[in-house]
KEKE-3310 file (N, C-alpha, C; in steps of 0.2 Angstrom, whole numbers, plus 5000, padded with zeros to 4 digits):
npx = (5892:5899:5893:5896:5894:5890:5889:5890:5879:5876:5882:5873:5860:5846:5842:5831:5842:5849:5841:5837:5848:5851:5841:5833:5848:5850:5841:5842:5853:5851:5844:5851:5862:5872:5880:5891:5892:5898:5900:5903:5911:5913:5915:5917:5901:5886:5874:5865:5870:5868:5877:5886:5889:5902:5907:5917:5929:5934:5944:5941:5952:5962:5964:5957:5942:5922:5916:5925:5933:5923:5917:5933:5932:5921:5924:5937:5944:5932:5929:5944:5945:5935:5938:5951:5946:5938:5925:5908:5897:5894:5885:5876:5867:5865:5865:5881:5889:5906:5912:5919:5917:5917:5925:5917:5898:5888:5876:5864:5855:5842:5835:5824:5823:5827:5837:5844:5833:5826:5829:5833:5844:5853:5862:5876:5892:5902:5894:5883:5892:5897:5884:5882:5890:5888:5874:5877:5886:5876:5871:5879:5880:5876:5862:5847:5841:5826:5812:5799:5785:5784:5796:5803:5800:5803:5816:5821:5818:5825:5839:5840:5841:5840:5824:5821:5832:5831:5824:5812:5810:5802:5800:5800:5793:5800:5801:5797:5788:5775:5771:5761:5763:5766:5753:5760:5772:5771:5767:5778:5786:5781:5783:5795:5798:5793:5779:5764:5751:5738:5733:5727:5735:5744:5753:5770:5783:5800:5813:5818:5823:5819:5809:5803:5792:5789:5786:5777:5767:5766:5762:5749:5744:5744:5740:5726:5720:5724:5719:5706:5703:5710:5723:5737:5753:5765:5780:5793:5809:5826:5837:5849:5859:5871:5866:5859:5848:5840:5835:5822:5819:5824:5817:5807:5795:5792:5778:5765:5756:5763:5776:5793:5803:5815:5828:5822:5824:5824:5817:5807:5799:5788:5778:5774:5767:5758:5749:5745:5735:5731:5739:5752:5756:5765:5774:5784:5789:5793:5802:5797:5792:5791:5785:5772:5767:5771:5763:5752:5753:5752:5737:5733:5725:5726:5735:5736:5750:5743:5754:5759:5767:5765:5749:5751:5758:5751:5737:5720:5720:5721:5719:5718:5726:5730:5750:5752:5739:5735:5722:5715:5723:5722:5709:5705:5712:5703:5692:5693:5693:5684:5671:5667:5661:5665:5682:5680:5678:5689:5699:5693:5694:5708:5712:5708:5720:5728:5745:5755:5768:5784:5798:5804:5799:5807:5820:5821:5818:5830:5839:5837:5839:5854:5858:5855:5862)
npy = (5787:5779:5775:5769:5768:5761:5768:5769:5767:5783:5788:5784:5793:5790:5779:5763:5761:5770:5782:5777:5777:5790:5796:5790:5786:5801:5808:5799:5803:5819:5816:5810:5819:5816:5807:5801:5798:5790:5791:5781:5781:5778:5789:5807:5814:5824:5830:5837:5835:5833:5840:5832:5820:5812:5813:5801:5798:5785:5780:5767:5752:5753:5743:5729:5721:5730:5723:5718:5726:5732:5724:5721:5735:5733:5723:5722:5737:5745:5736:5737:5752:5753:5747:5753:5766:5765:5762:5761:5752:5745:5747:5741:5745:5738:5719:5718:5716:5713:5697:5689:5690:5704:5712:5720:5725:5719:5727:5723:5728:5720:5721:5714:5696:5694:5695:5683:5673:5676:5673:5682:5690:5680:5677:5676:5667:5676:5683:5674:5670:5680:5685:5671:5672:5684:5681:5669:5677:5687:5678:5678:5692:5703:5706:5708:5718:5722:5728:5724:5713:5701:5704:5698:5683:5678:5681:5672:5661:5660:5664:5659:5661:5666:5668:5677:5684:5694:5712:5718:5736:5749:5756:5773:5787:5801:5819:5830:5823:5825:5838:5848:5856:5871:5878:5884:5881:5865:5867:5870:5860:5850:5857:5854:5843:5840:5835:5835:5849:5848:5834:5822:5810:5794:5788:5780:5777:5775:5759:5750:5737:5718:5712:5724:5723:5734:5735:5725:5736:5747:5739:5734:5750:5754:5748:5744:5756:5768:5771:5773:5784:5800:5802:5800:5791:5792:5790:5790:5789:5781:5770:5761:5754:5748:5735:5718:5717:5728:5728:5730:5744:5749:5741:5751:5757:5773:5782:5793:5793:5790:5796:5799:5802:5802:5801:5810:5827:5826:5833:5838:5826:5825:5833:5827:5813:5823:5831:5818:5808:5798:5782:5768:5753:5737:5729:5712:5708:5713:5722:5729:5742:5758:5770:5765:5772:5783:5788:5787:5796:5805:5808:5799:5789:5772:5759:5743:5727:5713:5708:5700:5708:5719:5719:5721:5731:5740:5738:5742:5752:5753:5748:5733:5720:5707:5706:5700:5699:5709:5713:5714:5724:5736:5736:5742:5754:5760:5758:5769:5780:5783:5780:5789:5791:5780:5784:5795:5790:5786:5795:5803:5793:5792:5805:5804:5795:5788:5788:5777:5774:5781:5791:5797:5787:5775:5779:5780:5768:5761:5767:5763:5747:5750:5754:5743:5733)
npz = (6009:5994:5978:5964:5946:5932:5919:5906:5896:5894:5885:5875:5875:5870:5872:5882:5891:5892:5899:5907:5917:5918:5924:5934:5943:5942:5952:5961:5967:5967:5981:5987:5995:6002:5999:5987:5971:5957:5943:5927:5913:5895:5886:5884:5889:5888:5899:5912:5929:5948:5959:5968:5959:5952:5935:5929:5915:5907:5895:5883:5877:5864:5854:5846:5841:5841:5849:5857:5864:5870:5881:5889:5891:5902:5910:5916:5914:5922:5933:5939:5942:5948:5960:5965:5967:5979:5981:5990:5983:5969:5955:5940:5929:5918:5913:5915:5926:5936:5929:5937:5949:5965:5975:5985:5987:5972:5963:5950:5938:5927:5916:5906:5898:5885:5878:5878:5876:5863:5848:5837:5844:5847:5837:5832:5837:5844:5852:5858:5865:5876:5881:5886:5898:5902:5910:5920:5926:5931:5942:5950:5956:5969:5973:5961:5953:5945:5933:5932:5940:5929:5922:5931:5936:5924:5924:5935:5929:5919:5920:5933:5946:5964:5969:5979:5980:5968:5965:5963:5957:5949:5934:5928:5923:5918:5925:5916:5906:5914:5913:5906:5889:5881:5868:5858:5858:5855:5843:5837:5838:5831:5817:5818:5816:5803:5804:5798:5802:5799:5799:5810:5820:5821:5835:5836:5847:5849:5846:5834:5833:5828:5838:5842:5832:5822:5807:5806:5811:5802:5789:5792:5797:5783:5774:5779:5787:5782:5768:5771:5780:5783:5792:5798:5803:5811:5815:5828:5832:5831:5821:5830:5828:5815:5813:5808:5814:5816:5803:5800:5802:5789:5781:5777:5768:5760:5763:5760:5770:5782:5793:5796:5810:5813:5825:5841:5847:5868:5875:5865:5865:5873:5867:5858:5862:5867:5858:5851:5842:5845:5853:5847:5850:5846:5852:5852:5864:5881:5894:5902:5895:5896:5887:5886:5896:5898:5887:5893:5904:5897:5893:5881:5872:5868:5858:5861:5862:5865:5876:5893:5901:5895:5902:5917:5918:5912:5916:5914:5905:5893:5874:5871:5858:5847:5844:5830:5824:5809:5805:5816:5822:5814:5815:5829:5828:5819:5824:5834:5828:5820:5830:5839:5851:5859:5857:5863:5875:5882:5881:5891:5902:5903:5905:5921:5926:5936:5940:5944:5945:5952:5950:5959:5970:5965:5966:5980:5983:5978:5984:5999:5995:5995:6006:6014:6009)
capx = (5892:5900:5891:5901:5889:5892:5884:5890:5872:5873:5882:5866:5853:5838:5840:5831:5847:5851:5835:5836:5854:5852:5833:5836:5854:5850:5836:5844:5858:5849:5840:5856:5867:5878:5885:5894:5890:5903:5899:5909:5908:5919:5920:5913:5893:5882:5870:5866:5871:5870:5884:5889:5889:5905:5908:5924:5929:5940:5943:5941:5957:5961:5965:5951:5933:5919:5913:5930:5935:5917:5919:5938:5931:5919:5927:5945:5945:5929:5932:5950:5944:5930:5942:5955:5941:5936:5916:5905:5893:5894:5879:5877:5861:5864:5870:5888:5893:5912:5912:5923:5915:5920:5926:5912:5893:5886:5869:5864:5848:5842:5829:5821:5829:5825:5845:5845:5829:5824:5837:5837:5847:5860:5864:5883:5896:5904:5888:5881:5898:5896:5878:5879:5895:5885:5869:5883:5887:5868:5869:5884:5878:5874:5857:5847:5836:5822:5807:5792:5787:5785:5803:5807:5798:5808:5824:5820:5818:5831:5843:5843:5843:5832:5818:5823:5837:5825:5821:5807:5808:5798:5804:5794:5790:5806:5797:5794:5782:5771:5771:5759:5767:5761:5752:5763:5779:5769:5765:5782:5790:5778:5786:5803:5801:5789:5773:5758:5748:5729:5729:5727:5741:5744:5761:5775:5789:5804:5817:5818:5826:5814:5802:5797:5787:5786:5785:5767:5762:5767:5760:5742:5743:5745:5734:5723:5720:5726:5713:5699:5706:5712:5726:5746:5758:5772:5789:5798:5815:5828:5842:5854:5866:5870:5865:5853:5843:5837:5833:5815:5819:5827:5811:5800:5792:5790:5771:5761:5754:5768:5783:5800:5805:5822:5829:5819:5826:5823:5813:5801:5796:5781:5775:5772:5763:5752:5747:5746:5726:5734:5747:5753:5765:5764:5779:5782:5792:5798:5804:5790:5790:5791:5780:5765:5765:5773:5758:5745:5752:5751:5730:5733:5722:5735:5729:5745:5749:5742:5758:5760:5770:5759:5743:5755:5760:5745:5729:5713:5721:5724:5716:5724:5727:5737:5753:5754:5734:5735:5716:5713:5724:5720:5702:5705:5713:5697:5688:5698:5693:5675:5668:5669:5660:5671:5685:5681:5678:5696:5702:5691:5696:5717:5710:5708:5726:5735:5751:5756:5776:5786:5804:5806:5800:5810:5823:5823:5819:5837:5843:5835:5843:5859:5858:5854:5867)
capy = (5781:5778:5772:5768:5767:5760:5775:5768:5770:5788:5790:5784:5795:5790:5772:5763:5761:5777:5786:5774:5776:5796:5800:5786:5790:5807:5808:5796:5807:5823:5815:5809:5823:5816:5802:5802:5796:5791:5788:5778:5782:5775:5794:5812:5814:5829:5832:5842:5831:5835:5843:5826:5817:5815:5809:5801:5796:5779:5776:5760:5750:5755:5739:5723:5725:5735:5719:5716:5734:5735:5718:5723:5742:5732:5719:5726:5743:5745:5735:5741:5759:5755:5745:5759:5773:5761:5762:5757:5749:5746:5744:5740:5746:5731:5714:5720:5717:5707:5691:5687:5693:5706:5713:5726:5721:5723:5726:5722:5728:5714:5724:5707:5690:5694:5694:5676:5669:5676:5671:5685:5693:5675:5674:5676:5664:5679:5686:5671:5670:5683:5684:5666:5672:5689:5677:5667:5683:5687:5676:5680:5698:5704:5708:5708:5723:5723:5733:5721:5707:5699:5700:5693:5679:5677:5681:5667:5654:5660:5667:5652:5668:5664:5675:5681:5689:5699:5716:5725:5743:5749:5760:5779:5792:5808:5823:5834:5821:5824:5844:5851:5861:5877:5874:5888:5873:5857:5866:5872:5854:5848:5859:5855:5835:5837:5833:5840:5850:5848:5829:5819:5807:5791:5789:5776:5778:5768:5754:5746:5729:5713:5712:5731:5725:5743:5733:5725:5740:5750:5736:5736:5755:5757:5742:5744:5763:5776:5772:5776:5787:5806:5802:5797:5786:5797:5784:5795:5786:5780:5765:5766:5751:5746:5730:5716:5716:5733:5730:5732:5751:5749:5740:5751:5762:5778:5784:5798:5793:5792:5803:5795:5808:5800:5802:5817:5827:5823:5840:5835:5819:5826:5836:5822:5812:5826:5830:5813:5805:5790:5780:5762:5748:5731:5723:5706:5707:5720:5721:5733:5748:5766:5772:5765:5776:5792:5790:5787:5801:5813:5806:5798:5783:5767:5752:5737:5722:5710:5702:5698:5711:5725:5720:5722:5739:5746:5736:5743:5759:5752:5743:5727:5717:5703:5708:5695:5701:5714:5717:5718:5729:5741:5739:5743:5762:5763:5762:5777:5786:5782:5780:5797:5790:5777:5788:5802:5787:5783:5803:5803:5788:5795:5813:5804:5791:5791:5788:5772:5772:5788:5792:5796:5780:5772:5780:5779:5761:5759:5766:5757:5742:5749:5753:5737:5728)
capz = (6004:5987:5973:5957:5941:5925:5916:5897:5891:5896:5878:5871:5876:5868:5874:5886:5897:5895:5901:5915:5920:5918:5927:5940:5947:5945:5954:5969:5971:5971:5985:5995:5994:6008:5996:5981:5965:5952:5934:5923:5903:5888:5882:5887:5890:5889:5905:5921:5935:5952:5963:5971:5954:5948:5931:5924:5908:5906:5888:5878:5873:5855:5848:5843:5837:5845:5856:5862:5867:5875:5885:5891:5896:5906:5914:5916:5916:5926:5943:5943:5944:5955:5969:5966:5970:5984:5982:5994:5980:5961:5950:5934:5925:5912:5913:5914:5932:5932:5927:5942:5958:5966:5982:5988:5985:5966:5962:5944:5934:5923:5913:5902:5895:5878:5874:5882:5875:5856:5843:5833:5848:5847:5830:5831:5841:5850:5854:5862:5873:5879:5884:5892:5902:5907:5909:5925:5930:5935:5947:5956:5959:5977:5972:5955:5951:5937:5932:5933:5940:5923:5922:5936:5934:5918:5927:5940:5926:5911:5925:5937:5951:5968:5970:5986:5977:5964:5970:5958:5956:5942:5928:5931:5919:5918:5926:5910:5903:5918:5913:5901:5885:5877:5861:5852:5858:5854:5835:5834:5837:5824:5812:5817:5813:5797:5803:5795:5808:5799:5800:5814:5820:5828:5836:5840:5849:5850:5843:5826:5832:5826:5842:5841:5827:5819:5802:5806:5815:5796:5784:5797:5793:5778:5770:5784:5793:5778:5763:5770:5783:5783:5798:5799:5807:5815:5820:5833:5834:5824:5821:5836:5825:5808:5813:5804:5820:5815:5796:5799:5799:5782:5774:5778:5763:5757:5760:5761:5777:5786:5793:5802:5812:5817:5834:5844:5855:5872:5878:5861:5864:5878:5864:5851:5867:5870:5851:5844:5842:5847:5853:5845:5851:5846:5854:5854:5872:5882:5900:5904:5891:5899:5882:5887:5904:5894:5884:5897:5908:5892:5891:5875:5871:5865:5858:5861:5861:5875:5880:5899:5905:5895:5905:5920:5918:5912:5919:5911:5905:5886:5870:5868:5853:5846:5840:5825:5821:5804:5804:5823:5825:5809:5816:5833:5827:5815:5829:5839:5823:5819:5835:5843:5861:5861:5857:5871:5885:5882:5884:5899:5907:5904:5910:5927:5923:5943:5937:5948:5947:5954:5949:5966:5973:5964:5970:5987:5985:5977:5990:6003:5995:5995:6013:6017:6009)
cpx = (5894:5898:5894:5895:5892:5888:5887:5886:5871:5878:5877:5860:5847:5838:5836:5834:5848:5848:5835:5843:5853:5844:5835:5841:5854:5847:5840:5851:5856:5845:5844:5861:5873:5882:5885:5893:5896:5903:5902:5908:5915:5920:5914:5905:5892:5877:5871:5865:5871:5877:5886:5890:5896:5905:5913:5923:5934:5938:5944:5947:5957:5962:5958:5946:5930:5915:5919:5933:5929:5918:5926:5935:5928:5919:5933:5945:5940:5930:5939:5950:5941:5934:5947:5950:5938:5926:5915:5903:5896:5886:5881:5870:5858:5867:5877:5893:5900:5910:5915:5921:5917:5920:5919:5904:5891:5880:5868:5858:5849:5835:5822:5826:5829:5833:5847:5839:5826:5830:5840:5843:5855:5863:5871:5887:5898:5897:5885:5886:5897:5889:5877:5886:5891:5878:5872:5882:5881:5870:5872:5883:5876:5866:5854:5839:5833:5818:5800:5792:5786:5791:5807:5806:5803:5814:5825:5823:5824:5838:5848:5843:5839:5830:5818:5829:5836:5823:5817:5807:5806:5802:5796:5796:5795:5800:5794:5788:5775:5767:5766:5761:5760:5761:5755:5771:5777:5769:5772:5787:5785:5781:5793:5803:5794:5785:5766:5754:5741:5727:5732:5732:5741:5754:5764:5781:5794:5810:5814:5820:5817:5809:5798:5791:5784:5784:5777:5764:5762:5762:5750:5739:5740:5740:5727:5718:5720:5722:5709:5700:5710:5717:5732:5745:5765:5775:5794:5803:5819:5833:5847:5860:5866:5869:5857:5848:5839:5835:5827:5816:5822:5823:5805:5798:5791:5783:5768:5758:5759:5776:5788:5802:5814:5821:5826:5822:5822:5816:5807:5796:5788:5776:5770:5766:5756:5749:5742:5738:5725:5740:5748:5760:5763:5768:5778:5785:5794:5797:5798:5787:5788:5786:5774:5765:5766:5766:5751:5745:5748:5743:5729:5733:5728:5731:5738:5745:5749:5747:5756:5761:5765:5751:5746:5756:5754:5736:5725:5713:5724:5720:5719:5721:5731:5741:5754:5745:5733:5729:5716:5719:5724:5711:5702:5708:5707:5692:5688:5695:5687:5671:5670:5667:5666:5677:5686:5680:5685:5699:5697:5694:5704:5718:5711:5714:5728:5741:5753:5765:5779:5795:5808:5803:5805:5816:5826:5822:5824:5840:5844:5840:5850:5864:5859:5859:5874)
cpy = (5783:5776:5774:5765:5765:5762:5774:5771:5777:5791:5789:5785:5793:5783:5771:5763:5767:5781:5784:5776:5785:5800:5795:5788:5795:5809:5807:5802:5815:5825:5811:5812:5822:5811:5803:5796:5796:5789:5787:5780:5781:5783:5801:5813:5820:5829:5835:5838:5834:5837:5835:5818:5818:5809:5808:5797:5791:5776:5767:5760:5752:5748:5735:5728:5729:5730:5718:5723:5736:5730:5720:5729:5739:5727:5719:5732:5746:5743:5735:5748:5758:5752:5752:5766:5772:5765:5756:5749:5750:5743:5746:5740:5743:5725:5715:5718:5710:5698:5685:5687:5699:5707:5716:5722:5725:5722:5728:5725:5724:5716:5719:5703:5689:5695:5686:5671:5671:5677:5676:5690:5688:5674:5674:5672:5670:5685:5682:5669:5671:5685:5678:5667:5680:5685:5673:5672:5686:5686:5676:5687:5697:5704:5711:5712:5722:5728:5729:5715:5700:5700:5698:5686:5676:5676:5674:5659:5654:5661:5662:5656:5666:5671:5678:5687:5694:5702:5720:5732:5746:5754:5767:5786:5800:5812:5828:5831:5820:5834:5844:5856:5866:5874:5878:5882:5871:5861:5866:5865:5850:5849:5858:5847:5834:5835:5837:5840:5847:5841:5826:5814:5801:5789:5782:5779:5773:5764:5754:5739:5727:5714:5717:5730:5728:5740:5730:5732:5747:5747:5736:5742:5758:5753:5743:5750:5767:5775:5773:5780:5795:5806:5800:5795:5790:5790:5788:5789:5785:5771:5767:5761:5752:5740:5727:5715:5722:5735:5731:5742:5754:5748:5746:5760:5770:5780:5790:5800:5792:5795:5797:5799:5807:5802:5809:5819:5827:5828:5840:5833:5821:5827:5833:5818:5815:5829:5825:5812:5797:5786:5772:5757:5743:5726:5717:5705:5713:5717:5724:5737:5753:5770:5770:5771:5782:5793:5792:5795:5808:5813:5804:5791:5779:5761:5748:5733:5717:5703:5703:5706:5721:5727:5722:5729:5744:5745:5738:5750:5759:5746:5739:5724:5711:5704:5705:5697:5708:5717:5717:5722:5736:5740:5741:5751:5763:5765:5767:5782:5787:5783:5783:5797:5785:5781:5792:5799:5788:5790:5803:5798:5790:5803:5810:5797:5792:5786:5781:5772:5780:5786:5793:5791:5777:5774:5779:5772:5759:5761:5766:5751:5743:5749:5747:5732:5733)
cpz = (5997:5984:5967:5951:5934:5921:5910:5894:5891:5889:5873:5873:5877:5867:5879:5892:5898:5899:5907:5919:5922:5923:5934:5944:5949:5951:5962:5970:5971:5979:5990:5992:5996:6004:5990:5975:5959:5945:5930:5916:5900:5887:5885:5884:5891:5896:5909:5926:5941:5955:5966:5966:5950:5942:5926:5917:5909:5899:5887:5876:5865:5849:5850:5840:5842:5849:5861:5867:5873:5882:5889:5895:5903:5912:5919:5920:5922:5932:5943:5946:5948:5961:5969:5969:5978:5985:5986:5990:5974:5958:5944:5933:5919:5913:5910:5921:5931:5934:5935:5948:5960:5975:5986:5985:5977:5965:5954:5940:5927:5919:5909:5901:5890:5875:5874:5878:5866:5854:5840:5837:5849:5841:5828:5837:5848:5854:5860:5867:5876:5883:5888:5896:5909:5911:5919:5929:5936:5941:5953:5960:5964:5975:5964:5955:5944:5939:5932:5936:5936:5921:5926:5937:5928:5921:5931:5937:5922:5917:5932:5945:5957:5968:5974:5985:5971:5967:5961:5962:5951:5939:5930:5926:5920:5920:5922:5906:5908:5918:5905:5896:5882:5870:5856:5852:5856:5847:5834:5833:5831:5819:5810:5811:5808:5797:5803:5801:5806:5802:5809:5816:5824:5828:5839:5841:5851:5846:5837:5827:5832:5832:5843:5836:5821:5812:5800:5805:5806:5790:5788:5793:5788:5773:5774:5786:5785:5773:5761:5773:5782:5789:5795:5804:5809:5820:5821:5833:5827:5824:5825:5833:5819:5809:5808:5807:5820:5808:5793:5799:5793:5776:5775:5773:5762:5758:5762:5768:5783:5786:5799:5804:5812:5825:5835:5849:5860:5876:5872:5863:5868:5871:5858:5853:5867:5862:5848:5846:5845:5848:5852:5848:5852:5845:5854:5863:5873:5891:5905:5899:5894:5894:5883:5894:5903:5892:5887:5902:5903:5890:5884:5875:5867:5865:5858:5862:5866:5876:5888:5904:5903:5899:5913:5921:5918:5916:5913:5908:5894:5883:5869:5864:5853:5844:5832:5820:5816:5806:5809:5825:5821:5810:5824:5831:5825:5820:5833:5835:5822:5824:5841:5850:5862:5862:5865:5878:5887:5885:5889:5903:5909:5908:5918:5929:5930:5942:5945:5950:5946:5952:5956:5971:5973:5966:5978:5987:5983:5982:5997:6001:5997:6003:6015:6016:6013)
residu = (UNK:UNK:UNK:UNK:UNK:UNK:UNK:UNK:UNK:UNK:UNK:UNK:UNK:UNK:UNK:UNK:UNK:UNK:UNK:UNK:UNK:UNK:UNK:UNK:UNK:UNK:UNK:UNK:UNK:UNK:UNK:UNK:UNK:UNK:UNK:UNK:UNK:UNK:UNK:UNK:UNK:UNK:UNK:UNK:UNK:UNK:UNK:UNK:UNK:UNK:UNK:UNK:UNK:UNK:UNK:UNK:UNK:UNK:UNK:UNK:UNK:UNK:UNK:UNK:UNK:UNK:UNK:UNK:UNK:UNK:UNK:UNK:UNK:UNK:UNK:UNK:UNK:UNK:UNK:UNK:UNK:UNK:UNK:UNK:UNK:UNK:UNK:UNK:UNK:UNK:UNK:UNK:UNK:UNK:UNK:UNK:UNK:UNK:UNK:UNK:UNK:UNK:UNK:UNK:UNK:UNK:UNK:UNK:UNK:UNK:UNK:UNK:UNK:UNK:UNK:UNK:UNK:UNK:UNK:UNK:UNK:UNK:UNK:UNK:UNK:UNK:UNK:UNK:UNK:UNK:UNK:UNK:UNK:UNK:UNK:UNK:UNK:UNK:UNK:UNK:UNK:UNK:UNK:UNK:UNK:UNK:UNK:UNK:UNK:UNK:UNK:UNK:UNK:UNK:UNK:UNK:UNK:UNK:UNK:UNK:UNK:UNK:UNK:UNK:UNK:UNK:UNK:UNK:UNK:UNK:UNK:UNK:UNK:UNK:UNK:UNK:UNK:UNK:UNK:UNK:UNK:UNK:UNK:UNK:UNK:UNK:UNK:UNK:UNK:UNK:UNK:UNK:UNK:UNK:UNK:UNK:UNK:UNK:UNK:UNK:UNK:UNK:UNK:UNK:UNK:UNK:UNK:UNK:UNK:UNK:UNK:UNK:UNK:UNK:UNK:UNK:UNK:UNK:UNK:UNK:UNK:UNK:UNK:UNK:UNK:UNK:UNK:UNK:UNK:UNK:UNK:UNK:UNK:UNK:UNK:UNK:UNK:UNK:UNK:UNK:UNK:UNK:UNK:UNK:UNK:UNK:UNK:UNK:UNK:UNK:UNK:UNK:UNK:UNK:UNK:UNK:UNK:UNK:UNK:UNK:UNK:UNK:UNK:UNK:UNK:UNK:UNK:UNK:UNK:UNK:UNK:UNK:UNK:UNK:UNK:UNK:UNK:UNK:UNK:UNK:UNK:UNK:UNK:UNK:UNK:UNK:UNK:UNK:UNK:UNK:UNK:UNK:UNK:UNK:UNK:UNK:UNK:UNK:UNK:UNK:UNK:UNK:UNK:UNK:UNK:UNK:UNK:UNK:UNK:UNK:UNK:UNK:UNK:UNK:UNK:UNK:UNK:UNK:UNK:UNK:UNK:UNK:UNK:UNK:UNK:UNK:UNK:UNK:UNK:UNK:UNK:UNK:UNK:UNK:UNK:UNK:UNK:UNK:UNK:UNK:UNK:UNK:UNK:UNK:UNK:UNK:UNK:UNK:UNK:UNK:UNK:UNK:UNK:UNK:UNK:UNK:UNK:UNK:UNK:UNK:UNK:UNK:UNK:UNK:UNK:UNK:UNK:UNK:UNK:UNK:UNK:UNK:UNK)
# end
């Protein structure tokens, strides 16, 4: 078998498409060595791909802007190459698949409908074109892969898709956040990204766009937590546009109790998990979030916020809050800090955390599906 991948996001590492597109794949095609694997990318990518992994490059037209050139790569350029390659299957690991149908079956991942349903994601005419022609597209797909069934649910309703045509396979945890690091690594990545060893630290990982919230979860902190408190706020990530959809990473202050690491590299990230006194995220949506499950793997208590798809993921393995509540969630840290039984139930209850979603499930269940079709 031929599987043709639309492996774009695998220029943007430290996204969630890309983490998906690069652990995922790899994974499945370490695990069917008899079929081949063909990765598409606008420009050359860094990684260690299996032997039966090949990955080409098909640049981007040079002329319009950067929605038209991306649009063109992936309408045009894309299903010409993959009927000339003659792939069995094509997937697209984001609402990309062609507009038009195509020949061969395509199977789509539709992560959440949070491009489709909060504003701050429609704010522009060609933005919402495009999202309500990918949006079409959905539903043409052979088969529409998500990560929860809190997004399927969504997808069903915003998507218009039947439910019989929704396949959940979950999102699962890279195999390195499943390894314990030595404490002379975990001090040394401290030192790389500026974070003071003596104090204690509570940790976000993640985005900057508007629903990440990071700006509550800062003004909580900071008004809230660091006054009376001896501990930080460590914001592992960075801005991945220049967009306005990201200007909460722009307001956010100067202070003594917090460090911005920017982008960490990727062999880090465990270390910060296994460290941190605590882990924070109070999204207002998300599709699932892989962060909550890094966290729990790495037994690091996490207070977040009690959307839908959070209790979903996690069950009884996290402090929930409301995201829009300042003091409940500047007093549900205090408590992590003050109340040293509570506290250590929490690192017990994660000491014995059985990790629910496998990298290699998921795997094989994609390619079950693809068999099937």
């Amino acid at each position: 078998m031929i599987i043709g991948v639309n492996a774009r996001f695998l220029t943007k590492p430290y996204t969630g498409i890309g983490q998906y597109t690069r652990y995922l794949f790899g994974e499945m095609a370490r695990q069917n060595p008899d079929d081949r694997f063909v990765f598409v990318v606008p420009e050359k990518v860094e990684g260690d791909f299996p032997a039966n992994v090949d990955v080409v490059i098909i640049r981007e037209r040079l002329l319009g802007t950067a929605g038209m050139k991306k649009t063109h790569w992936e309408q045009v350029k894309l299903p010409r190459f993959f009927k000339k390659a003659g792939v069995d299957v094509v997937h697209c690991p984001y609402p990309s698949n062609p507009w038009k149908g195509f020949l061969k079956p395509v199977v789509v991942t539709v992560h959440d409908t949070i491009p489709w349903t909060m504003a701050e994601y429609r704010r522009s005419f060609l933005t919402r074109l495009y999202q309500d022609r990918a949006r079409n597209a959905v539903r043409r797909a052979t088969k529409v892969v998500t990560v929860s069934e809190t997004s399927k649910k969504d997808i069903v309703k915003v998507c218009g898709v039947e439910a019989d045509n929704v396949v959940v396979i979950h999102n699962a945890p890279p195999p390195h956040f499943l390894e314990k690091m030595e404490d002379s690594m975990r001090k040394q990545v401290l030192q790389k990204y500026g974070i003071h060893e003596a104090k204690p630290f509570f940790l976000y990982v993640g985005g900057y766009d508007e629903r990440k919230n990071v700006k509550h979860l800062v003004k909580s902190f900071i008004k809230g937590v660091a006054p009376e408190h001896d501990v930080q706020l460590v914001l592992a990530g960075g801005k991945s546009l220049k967009d306005r959809l990201y200007k909460s990473f722009d307001s956010i202050q100067n202070n003594d109790a917090l460090t911005m690491t920017g982008f960490v590299d990727e062999a880090d990230i465990p270390a910060l998990y296994q460290l941190a006194y605590g882990f924070v995220n109070v999204s207002m949506a998300e599709g699932f979030n892989l962060t909550l499950v890094e966290a729990a793997v790495s037994g690091t208590p996490m207070v977040v916020s009690n959307i839908p798809v959070h209790h979903e993921v996690m069950g009884n393995a996290a402090i929930y809050t409301d995201p829009e509540d300042e003091k409940g969630l500047a007093d549900a840290m205090i408590r992590l800090i003050d109340d040293r039984d509570f506290y250590d139930s929490w690192k017990d209850r994660l000491a014995e955390y059985d990790c629910p979603y496998s990298l290699k499930e998921s795997a094989k269940a994609l390619k079950e599906l693809y068999t099937k079709l």
